[in-house]
Structure formats: C-alpha cells, structure tokens
ROLOKOL-75383 format. One line per field, with one value per residue (C-alpha): residue in three letters; residue number from 1; x negated, z, y negated. Coordinates in steps of 0.5 Angstrom, whole numbers, plus 500, padded with zeros to 3 digits. Layout:
# ROLOKOL-75383
res: (ALA	...) $
n: (NUM	...) $
px: (X	...) $
pz: (Z	...) $
py: (Y	...) $
# end
This chain:
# ROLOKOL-75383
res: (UNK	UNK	UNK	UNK	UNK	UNK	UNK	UNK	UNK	UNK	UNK	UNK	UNK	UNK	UNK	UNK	UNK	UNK	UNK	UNK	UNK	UNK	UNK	UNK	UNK	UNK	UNK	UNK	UNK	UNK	UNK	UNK	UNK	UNK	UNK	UNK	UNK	UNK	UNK	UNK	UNK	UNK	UNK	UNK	UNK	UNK	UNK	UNK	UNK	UNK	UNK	UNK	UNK	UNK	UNK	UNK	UNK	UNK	UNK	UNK	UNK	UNK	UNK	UNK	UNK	UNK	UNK	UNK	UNK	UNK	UNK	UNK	UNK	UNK	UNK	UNK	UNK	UNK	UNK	UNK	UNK	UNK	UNK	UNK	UNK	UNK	UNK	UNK	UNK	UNK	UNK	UNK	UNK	UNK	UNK	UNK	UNK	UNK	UNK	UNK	UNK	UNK	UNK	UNK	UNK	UNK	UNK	UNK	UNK	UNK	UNK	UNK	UNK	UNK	UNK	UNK	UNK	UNK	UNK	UNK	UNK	UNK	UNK	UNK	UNK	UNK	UNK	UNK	UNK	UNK	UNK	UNK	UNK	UNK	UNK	UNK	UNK	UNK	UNK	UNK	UNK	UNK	UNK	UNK	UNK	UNK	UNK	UNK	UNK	UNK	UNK	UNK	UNK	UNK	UNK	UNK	UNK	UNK	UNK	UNK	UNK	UNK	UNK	UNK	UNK	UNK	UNK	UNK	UNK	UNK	UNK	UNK	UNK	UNK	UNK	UNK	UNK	UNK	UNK	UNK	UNK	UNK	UNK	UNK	UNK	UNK	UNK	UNK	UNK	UNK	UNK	UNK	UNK	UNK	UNK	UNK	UNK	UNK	UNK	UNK	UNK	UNK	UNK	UNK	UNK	UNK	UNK	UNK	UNK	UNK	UNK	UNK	UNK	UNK	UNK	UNK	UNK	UNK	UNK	UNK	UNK	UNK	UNK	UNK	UNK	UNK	UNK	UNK	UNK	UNK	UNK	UNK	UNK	UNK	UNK	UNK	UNK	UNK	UNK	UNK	UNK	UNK	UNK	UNK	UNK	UNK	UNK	UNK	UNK	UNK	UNK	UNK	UNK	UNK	UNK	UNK	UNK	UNK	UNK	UNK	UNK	UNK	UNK	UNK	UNK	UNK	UNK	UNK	UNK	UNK	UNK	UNK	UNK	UNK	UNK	UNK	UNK	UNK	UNK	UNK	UNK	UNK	UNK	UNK	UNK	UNK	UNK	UNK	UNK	UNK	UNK	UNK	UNK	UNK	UNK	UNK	UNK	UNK	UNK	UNK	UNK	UNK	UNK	UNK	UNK	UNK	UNK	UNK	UNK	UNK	UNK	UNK	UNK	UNK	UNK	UNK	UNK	UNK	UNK	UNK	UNK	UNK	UNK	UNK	UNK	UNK	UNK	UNK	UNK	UNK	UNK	UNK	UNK	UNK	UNK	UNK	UNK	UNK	UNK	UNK	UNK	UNK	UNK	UNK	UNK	UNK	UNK	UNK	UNK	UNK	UNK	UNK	UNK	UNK	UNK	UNK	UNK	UNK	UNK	UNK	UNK	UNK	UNK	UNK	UNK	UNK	UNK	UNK	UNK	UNK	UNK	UNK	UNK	UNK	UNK	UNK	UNK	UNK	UNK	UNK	UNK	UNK	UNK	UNK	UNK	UNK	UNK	UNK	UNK	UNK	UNK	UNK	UNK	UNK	UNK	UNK	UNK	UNK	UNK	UNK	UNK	UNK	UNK	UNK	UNK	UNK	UNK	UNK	UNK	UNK	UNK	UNK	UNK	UNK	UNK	UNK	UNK	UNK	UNK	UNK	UNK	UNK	UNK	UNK	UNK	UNK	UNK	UNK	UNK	UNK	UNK	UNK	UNK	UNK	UNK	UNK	UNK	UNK	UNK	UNK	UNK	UNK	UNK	UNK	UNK	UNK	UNK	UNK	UNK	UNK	UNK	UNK	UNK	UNK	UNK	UNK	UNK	UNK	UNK	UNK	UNK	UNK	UNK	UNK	UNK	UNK	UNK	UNK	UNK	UNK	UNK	UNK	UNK	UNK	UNK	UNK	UNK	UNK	UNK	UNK	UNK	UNK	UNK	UNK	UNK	UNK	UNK	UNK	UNK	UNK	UNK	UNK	UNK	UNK	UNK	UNK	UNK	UNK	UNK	UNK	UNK	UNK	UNK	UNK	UNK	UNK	UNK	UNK	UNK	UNK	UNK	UNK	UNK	UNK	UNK	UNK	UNK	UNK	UNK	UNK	UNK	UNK	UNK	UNK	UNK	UNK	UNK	UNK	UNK	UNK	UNK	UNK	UNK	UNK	UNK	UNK	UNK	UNK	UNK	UNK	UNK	UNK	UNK	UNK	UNK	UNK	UNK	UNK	UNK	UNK	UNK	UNK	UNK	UNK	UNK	UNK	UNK	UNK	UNK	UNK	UNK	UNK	UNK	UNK	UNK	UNK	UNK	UNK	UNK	UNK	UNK	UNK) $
n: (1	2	3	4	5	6	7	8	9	10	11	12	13	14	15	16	17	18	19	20	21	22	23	24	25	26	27	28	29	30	31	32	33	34	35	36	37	38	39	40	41	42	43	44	45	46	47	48	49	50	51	52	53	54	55	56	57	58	59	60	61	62	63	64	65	66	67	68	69	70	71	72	73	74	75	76	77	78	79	80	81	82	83	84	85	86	87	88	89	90	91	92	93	94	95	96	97	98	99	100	101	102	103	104	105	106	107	108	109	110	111	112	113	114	115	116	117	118	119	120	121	122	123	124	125	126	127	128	129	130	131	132	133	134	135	136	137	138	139	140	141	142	143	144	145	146	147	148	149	150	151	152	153	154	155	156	157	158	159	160	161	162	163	164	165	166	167	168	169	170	171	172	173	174	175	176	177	178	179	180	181	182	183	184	185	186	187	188	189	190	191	192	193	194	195	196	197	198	199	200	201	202	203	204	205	206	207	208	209	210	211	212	213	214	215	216	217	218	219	220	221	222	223	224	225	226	227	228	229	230	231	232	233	234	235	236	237	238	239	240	241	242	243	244	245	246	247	248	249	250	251	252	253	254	255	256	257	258	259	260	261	262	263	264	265	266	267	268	269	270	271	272	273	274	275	276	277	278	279	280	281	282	283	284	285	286	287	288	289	290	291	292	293	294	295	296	297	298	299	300	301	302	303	304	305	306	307	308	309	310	311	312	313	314	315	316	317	318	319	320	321	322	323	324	325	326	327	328	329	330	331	332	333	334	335	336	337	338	339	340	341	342	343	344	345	346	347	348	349	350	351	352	353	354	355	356	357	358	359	360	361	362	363	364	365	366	367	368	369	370	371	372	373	374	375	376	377	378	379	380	381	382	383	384	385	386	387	388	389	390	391	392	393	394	395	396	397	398	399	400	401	402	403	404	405	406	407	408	409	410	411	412	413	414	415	416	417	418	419	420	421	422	423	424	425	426	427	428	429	430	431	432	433	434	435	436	437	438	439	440	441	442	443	444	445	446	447	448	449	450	451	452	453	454	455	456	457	458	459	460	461	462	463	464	465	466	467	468	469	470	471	472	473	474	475	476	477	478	479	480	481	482	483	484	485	486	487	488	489	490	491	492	493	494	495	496	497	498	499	500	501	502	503	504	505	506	507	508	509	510	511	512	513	514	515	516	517	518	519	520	521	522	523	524	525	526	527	528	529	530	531	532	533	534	535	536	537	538	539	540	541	542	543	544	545	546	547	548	549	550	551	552	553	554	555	556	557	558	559	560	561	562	563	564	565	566	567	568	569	570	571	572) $
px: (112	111	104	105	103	096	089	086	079	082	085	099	108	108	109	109	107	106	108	113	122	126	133	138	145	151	150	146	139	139	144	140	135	130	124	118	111	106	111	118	121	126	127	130	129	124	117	113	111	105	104	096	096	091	095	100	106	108	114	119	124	129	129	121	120	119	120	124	129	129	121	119	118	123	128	129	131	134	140	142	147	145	138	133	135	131	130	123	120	124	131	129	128	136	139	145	150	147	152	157	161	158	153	157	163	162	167	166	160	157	157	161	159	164	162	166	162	163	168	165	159	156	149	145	149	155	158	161	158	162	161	160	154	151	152	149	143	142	144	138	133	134	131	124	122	123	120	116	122	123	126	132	138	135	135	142	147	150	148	142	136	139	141	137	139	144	140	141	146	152	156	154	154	160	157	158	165	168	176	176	171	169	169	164	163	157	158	152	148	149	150	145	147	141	144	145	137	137	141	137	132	132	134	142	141	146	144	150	150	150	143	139	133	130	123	122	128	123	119	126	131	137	138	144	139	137	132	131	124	123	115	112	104	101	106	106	100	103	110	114	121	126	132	139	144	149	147	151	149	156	155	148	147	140	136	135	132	128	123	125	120	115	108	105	098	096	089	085	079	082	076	078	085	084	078	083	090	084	082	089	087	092	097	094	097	103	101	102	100	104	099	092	090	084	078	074	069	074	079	072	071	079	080	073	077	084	087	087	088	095	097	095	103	102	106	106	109	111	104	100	093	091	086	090	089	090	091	091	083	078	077	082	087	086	090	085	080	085	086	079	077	084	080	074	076	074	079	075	071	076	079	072	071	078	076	078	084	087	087	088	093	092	096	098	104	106	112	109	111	117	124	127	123	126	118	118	111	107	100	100	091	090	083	083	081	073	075	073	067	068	075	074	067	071	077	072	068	075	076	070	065	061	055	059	062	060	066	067	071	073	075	075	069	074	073	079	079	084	081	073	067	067	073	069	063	065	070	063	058	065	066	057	058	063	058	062	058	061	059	062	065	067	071	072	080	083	080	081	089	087	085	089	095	093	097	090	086	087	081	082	080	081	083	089	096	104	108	115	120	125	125	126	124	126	123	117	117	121	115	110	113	119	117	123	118	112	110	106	105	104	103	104	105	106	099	100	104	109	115	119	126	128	124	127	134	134	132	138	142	139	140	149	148	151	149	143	140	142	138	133	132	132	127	123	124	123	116	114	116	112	106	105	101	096	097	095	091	094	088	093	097	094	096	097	094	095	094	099	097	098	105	108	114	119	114	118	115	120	118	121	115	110	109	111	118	118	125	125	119	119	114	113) $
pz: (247	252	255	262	265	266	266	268	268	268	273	265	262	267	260	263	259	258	265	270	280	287	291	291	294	291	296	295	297	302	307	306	312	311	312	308	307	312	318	320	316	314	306	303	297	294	292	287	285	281	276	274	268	262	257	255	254	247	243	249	245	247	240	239	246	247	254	259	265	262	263	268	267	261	266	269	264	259	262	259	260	264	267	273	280	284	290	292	290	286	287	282	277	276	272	273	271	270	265	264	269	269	265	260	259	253	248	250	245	247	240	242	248	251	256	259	260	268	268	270	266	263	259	262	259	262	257	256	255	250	248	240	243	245	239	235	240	238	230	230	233	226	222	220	222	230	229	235	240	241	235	238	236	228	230	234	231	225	219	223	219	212	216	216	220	221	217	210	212	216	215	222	222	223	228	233	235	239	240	244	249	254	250	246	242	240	235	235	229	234	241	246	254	255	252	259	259	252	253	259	253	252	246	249	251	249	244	242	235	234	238	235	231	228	229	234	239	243	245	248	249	252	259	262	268	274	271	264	260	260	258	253	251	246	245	252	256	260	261	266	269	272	277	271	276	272	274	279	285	285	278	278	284	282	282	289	286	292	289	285	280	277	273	269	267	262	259	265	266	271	276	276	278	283	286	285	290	294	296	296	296	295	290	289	297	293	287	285	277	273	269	272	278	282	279	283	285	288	291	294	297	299	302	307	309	313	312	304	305	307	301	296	293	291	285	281	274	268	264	263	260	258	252	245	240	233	231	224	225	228	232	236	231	236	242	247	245	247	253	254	254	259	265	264	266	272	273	281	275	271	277	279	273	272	279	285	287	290	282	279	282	279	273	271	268	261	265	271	277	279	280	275	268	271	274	275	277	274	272	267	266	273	274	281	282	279	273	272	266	268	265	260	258	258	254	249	247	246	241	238	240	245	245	246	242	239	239	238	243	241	245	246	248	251	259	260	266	262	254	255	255	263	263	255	259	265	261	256	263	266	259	258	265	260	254	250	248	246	242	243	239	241	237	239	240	233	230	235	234	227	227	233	230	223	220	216	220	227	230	233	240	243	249	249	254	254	257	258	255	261	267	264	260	254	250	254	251	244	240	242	241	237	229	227	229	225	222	215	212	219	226	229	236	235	235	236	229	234	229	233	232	238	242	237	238	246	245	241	247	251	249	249	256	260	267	267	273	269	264	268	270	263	261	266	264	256	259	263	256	252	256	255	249	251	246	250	257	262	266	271	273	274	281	280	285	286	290	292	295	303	302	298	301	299	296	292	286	284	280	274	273	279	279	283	281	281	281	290	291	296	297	304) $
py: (799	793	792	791	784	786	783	788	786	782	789	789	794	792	791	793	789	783	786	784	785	783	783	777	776	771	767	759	759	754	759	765	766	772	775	773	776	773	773	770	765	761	761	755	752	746	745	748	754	754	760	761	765	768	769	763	763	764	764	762	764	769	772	773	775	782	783	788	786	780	779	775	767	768	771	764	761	766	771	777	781	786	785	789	791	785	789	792	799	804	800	795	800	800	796	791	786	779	775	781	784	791	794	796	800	806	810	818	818	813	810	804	800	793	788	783	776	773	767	760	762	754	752	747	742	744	748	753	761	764	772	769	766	772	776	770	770	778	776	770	775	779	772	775	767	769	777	778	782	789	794	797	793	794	801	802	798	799	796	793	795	792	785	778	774	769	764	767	773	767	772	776	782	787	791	786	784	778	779	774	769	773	781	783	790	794	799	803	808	814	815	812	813	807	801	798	799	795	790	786	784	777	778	779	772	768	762	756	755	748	747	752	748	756	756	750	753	755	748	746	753	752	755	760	761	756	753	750	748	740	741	746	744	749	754	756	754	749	751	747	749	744	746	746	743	748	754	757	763	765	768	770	775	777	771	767	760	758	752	746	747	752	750	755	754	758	760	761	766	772	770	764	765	770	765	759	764	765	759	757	749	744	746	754	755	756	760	766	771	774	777	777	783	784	788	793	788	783	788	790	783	783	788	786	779	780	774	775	782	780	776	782	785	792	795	801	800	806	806	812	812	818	823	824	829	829	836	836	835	840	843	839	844	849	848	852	847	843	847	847	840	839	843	840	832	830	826	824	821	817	814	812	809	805	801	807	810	803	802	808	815	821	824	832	830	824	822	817	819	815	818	813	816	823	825	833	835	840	841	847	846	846	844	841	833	835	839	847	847	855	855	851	855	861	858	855	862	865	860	861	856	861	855	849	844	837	832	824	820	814	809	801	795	792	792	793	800	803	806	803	804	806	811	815	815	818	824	825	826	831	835	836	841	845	845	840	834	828	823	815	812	804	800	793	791	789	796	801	799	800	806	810	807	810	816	816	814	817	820	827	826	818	814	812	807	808	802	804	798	801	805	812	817	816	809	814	820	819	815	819	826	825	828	823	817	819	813	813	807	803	804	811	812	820	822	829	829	833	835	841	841	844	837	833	836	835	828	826	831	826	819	821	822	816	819	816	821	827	823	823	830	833	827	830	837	835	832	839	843	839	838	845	845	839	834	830	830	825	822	817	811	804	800	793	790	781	776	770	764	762	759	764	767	773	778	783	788	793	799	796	791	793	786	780	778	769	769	771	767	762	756	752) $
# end
C-alpha cells in the first residue's frame, strides 16, 4: 500500500503515500506563457523552489523508493517509462508516456508487454539511455541490500520471486528482454491489463551499470530527469537539486521545469511549516510541502484570512478510512452484528472528529469516489448522515443480543485524524445510542500495525486506512478482499479473511483487461458485490488541504496524488 503524502495533524497515498500531479507540453519553459495561481502571469524559469517537509527524504534511490507516478520530488529526478497525467483533477489520474513511446504495447493476453524507448534520450552526463539500462534498473531493486520498493515486479515477472538481484544473480533475469537499445520486453506470471500503471514506479528508471555504487547510489543517483541531486544531508533531510543541462523538453511532455533550483528541507515540525508558508518571508515566499497539510485549528484560522485562503491547493487522492471486522472473532462472526454496527455509525460525528468536511467527505462505498478507481455508488446499510440506532437495535435483537452488545475498538494514539483516539471516541458515543458499548483500546504506532497486520492477532473490530499504489480499483480491492493474498506468517492486509472463489475468479477476470475503463466498471461493480457483507464499514475520504507560499505559480493537484505537483510549479 502507498501511504499518501500526508501529515495529517499533521493533516498523506497520497500515497497517497508518502503522497503526491500536473499538466505540460514539449515545449521549453521559457516560451511557455500561462495562467498562474494568484492571477495572470507569465511562467518562466529560474529561481528556487523551496520545499519545506516533515519527513526526509530517504533512500533516494530508485530502486528503495516505494512511489507511484513516479513520486513527487523523486519524479525530478528519476523518469520512468510511463508516469502520471500532469493535469488538474481527474485527468491526472491517467497515465502516460515518459521514457517509452507509449504506455506500452501487450500480447492478447496481456502476459507479455513491450515498450519502445523515445530517441534522443541522454543522462545527466550526456550519455545515452539505453532499454539494458532500464532493465538493469528493475533487476537491482531485487538485491535485498536496496528493499524498500513496491512488490509488484517479484510478483508479475517470470522467474521474479526466486531472483536476487544482479549483484549475486549477474545473469539478470530472462523475463526481461532488450533485443535491441531502445525495446525492452516484459514477460509476466499471468496477465495483468495494469502494467502500464506499474511501470511509472521508480523502480522502471533506468540505471547505467557502470555508475552504480550499490547502497551509496542514492547520495549522488544519476539523472534521466531535469534536475539532478548535487547535495544529499542525512539520508535525505537536505536534498538540494540543480538544472541537468541534458535534459531535454522535447523528450519529456510532462515535467515544465520552471525554477533553476530546488531546496528541500526536511524534519521540520507541521506547525512550523504551515506558520513558515504562512508567513511567506524571504525564501518561504516561494516554498511549497509536499507532505504537511492544514489541521482543523489551521484550516480555522485560514479560512478566516482572504489572502492566505488563496494559497491553499485542495486535493483529493484515493484513501479510505474505515471499521474493519474480523469475522473469525465473536460476535463480529455474525454479519447482522455487523450490519448492526454499519447503521449505528454517525458519520456527521466521525467527520467532525477527523477535522470537518473541508477535510473529510463522506464514504458508503470502499472504492473512493473518483471515476478512475471505477466508484459505483451504493449504500447497501442506509442510515442517513446520523446513524439509525432504531435499525440497528432491531437487527442486533434478531441476532440474539436484545440487551445490547459490549465490544472493543481498538485504534491508534497517533493524532493522525484518520485511526486515533478522536474518530474511536466519536464511533463509541455514536454506537451507545444503538446499545452497543464500546470499550477503547488505543495502541501507540508501532503496536497498533503489529496487531491489525497480524493473521494471529487482529482483533475483531479496529480502525483502519487503504492508500491506492495507482488510480484504480485494483491495488485497492485485490489486498484486502482477495483470499489468495492472506498472509499468515507476516503482515495481513485482508482483514475479513474474504476467500470466496467467485470474487477471486473476477479479480483475475479483471486484471487481463487492457481497456482500463471497462476495468473500472467491473472494479466498481466487484466493490458494490462485496460491500454487501460489511466487512468492512467505510466512514470517508480524506481532503488534502496545502498551503503554498506567495510567489508560487502554476498550481496543479491531480487526483493521482491529490497533492501539489512541484514539476509545474513556477517561482517569481
């Protein structure tokens, strides 16, 4: 799962999560006139953009980096061979070509994928970027000395969960083929109709192998994007970027590349941050986050000041917070228990409590409620915006508990707006009316994943967060509702212990489609099948609400992300 880019209480997944979109054309920066937020204004390039972060930057290697579109400060740096749309809204939840021709080219069952690499493409050297380079990129994310990316490639290609890495394996692996410098072949597992969504990982960057210096790659990794690292302080927390003079705009349709340079300071308290882009003095004028949002007492404050107002992005990306239930514990075996405690929630409550509506929106249905993740909507426990203790009374004397029920909650300390003490107290006042007493049980971080993760120890009724890895249904539904994917020794993310067949079959039926809306509505029409028996009780869909500083320009947030997208941004 990838967390989105948030500090919510910091109020991402963005990832999410570790969260993170925009709109470009091939042509340079400097003969590119636009609208920038703030009024009319002509972009140019030059400057420094200053990015002011709570969480470094580690592993800048494209190989540990666990991101998707190709991340947001990585993206700079690192080119994939597909990547995100950069445009605003739904658009950006597309994906599109960055190093490759076109977003890939599948046999008929989609168990073979082949990409064509652009001509012209150079390093940060002036060398050129060849298809071996590619492949050798993904075949060093296998050494268990660079861990840290997403799992997918051990997964999909052939021979990828045996493979070590090229450092013990030299061999490579056979699964990937380069006939010639700019074709390189994917030969997968099964099919899988999303790999163009996979390949804008960073881990599909390329990497020449002369230059790779294994675990110390990361302080100084060699640039196939507009900008290349010539500081890296504490593993990330001072990471300073430089234009590559070898990049070129008429290879790279997507990344505008206004400003010379970019200073990213990290380990920096939220409220520091947003007072700082607040304040917007000397170098803060042209600042943004990546990572730190407006909490409830902020966003307050803001939304009370005109001027600042006007330099807060708003962005949606595809997370779900929501009740899980462990059916294998009483009495949450029983689906009208369930059912019972699904008409109870308040969810005026629970949005109150995660920060009000300008942070949080409703949620009836897993999938979030955007077009690319296929969202159908339903609400197959209709309670209204209160709850229906009457509903839910009723259903819990047909299961035998005329008296009511004592359960426990258990949720996180961490004051995160999402799985904290906030949200659990607000669900344990709102469950009392139905004549369930709920009893909390707050874990601090580091045990609170332990336990929900745990095939053993998952309690039978807990908070928990999904953060999609791309804009679709799939790496949204597939963890947590396929029964292929319980995992019992290690960390679990199917928390209903969901093993039916015919859902199983449908996600396989799924992943051979190459026409991702038709992808989309059958993800949408799985989520409504599977709802159907409360596994899980969504509550909402967090907002990302950011400040920028006042010489920002070219604000973009795409519903990839649903953050700020620092490729478009231009500075004054």
């Amino acid at each position: 799962m990838r967390q989105p880019s948030v500090n919510r209480a910091r109020v991402a997944t963005v990832s999410l999560a570790l969260v993170v979109a925009a709109g470009a054309a091939a042509c340079g920066p400097e003969d590119n006139d636009a609208k920038g937020a703030g009024g009319d204004s002509t972009l140019r390039k030059g400057g420094t953009l200053t990015v002011l972060n709570a969480n470094p930057q580690e592993d800048f290697d494209p190989a540990r980096l666990y991101t998707s579109g190709g991340g947001n400060v990585p993206s700079l740096v690192f080119r994939t061979l597909t990547t995100r749309n950069r445009e605003n809204g739904a658009a950006g939840a597309e994906v599109v070509p960055d190093l490759a021709t076109d977003t890939g080219r599948p046999n008929k069952d989609a168990t073979v994928w082949t990409y064509t690499l652009k001509k012209g493409l150079t390093y940060e050297d002036g060398t050129p970027i060849t298809s071996a380079d590619v492949k050798y990129g993904i075949e060093r994310s296998f050494a268990a000395e660079l861990s840290g990316g997403a799992p997918y490639l051990r997964d999909w290609l052939i021979g990828g969960a045996d493979y070590q890495g090229p450092y013990k394996d030299k061999k490579g692996l056979d699964s990937i083929e380069t006939p010639d410098d700019l074709t390189i072949v994917f030969h997968l597992d099964k099919p899988e109709g999303e790999f163009p969504y996979l390949a804008t990982q960073t881990q599909f960057t390329p990497v020449p192998k002369a230059k790779d210096t294994g675990t110390e790659y990361e302080e100084h990794p060699v640039s196939s994007g507009p900008y290349k690292v010539v500081r890296n302080e504490n593993d990330g927390e001072r990471l300073v970027l430089e234009r590559n003079p070898h990049w070129s705009a008429s290879t790279d349709a997507e990344r505008k590349a206004y400003p010379d340079r970019i200073d990213v300071r990290s380990g920096l308290d939220s409220s520091v941050i947003n007072q700082r882009l607040s304040s917007s003095q000397g170098a803060d004028a042209a600042a943004v986050t990546t990572d730190t949002n407006l909490g409830p007492a902020e966003l307050a404050k803001v939304t009370g000041d005109k001027e600042l107002a006007a330099r807060v992005g708003t962005g949606h990306f595809g997370y779900t917070d929501y009740i899980a239930f462990n059916p294998k514990v009483k009495p949450f075996d029983d689906p009208k228990v369930r059912q019972a405690i699904s008409y109870a929630v308040d969810r005026t409550s629970v949005i109150n409590a995660a920060g009000g509506s300008s942070l949080a929106e409703a949620a009836t249905t897993y999938l979030p409620n955007q077009k690319s993740f296929g969202y159908t909507p339903y609400d197959h426990f209709p309670a209204g915006p209160s709850g229906n203790p009457a509903k839910a009374r009723e259903l819990l004397k047909e299961a035998g508990h005329p008296n009511g029920l004592t359960v426990t909650l258990t949720h996180s300390n961490d004051k995160d707006f999402e799985t904290s003490p906030e949200i659990a107290t607000a669900l344990q006042d709102a469950l009392k009316k139905a004549g369930i007493t709920v009893k909390l049980q707050g874990l601090e971080s580091n045990d609170y994943k332990d336990k929900i993760h745990g095939a053993t120890s998952e309690p039978g009724f807990f908070l928990a967060h999904w953060g999609a890895d791309w804009p679709s249904g799939g790496p949204f539904l597939a963890p947590i509702f396929d029964g292929r994917q319980i995992v019992k020794d290690g960390a679990n993310f199917n928390t209903g212990f969901l093993d039916d067949k015919a859902v199983n079959d449908e996600i396989d039926a799924i992943n051979k489609l190459t026409d991702l809306d038709e992808a989309a509505r059958r993800w949408g029409a799985l989520d409504k099948k599977i709802g159907e028996q409360a596994l899980t009780v969504p509550l909402f869909h967090p907002v990302y609400k950011r400040l920028y500083g006042k010489d920002v320009k070219n604000i973009v947030i795409s519903d990839w992300t649903g953050v700020l997208d620092i490729s478009q941004v231009a500075v004054k």
